[in-house]
C-alpha positions as CSV (number, residue, x, y, z in Angstrom):
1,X,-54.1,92.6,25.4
2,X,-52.5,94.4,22.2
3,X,-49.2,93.4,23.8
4,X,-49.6,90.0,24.1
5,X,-51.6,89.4,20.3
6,X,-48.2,91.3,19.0
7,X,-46.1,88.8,21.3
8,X,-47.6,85.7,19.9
9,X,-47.1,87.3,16.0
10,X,-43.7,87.9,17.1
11,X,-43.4,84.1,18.1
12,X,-44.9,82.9,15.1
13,X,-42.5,84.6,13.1
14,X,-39.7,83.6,15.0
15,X,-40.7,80.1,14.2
16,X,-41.0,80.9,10.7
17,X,-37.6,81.7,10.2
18,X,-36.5,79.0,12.2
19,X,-38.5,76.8,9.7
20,X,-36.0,78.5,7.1
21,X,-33.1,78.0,8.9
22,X,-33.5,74.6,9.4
23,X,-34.4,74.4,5.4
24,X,-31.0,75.5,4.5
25,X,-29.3,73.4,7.0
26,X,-31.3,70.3,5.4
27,X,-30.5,71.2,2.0
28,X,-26.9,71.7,2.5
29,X,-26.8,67.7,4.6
30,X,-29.3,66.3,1.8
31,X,-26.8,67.4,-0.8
32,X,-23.8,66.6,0.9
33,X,-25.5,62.6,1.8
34,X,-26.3,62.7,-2.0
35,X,-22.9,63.3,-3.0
36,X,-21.4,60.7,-0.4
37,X,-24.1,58.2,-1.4
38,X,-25.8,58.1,2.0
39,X,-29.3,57.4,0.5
40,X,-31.0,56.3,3.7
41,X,-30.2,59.6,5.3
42,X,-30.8,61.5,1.9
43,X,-33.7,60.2,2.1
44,X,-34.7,61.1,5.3
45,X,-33.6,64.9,4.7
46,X,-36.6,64.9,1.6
47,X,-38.8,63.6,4.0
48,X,-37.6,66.1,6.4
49,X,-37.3,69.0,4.0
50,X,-41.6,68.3,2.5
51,X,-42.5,68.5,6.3
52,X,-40.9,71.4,7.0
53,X,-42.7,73.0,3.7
54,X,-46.0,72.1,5.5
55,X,-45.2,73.4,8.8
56,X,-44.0,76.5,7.1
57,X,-47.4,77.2,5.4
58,X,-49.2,76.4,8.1
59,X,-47.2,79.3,10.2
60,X,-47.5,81.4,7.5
61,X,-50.9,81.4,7.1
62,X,-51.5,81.8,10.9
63,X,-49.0,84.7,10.5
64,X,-51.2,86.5,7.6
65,X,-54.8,85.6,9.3
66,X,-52.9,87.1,12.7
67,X,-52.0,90.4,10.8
68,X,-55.6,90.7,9.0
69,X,-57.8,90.1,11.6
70,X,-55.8,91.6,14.6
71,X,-55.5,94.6,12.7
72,X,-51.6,94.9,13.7
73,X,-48.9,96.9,12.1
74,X,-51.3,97.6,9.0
75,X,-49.4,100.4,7.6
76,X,-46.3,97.3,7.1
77,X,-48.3,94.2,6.6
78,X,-47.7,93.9,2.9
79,X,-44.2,94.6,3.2
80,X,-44.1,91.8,6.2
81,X,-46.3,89.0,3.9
82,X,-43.8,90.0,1.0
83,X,-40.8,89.5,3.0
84,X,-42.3,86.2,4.2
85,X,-43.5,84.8,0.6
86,X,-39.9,85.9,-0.2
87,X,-38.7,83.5,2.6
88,X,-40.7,80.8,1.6
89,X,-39.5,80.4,-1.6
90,X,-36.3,79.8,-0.4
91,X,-37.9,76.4,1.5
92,X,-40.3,75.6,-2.1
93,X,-36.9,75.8,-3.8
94,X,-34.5,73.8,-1.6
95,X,-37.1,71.2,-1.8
96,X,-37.4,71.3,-5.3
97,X,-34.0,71.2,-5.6
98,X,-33.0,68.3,-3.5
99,X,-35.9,66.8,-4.8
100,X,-34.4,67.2,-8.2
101,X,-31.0,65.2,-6.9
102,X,-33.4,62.3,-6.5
103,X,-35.1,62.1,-10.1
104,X,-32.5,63.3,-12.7
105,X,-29.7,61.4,-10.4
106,X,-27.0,63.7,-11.6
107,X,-23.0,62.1,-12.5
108,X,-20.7,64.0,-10.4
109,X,-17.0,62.5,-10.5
110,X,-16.0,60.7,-8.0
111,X,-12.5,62.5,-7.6
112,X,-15.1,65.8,-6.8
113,X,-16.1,64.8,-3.6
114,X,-12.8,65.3,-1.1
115,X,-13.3,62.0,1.8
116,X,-12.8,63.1,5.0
């Protein structure tokens, strides 16, 4: 019983940081569609990147409620919701971020971006 509650945290974290990793690899297209004027995809990597946010929270909650009421690893639960809150501003600020491409509509110079 013990095993299997830790095996399902275990998961949910796992998909956490998948969540992450597939933030970073959003951000980096969405700025790279940005910079090659690919709006319809750029656009599609905001919509992306917001629902990836609120997939993100929803695991992490699940992730806190599962270490609280479980009672599992409380001697490193609030180094583990630390390291996770840490995570997640990393997806709060590549949205922000790419999100901020959109409104100020930076200049960058055309002879900046190499075609390939």
């Amino acid at each position: 019983m013990f095993f299997s509650k830790a095996n399902k945290t275990i998961e949910l974290i796992d998909s956490f940081f998948n969540c992450v990793d597939q933030t970073l690899l959003l951000f980096k297209e969405g700025v790279k569609n940005y910079l090659y004027k690919n709006t319809e995809n750029f656009n599609n990597n905001l919509q992306s990147l917001a629902n990836l946010e609120i997939e993100s929270d929803q695991i992490r909650r699940k992730i806190e409620n599962t270490l609280y009421t479980q009672s599992l690893m409380p001697q490193l639960r609030g180094d583990i919701l630390r390291l996770l809150e840490e995570m997640d501003k990393l997806i709060d600020h590549s949205k922000k971020n790419l999100f901020q491409f959109d409104v100020e509509t930076p200049l960058v110079p055309r002879n900046w971006c190499k075609t390939s």
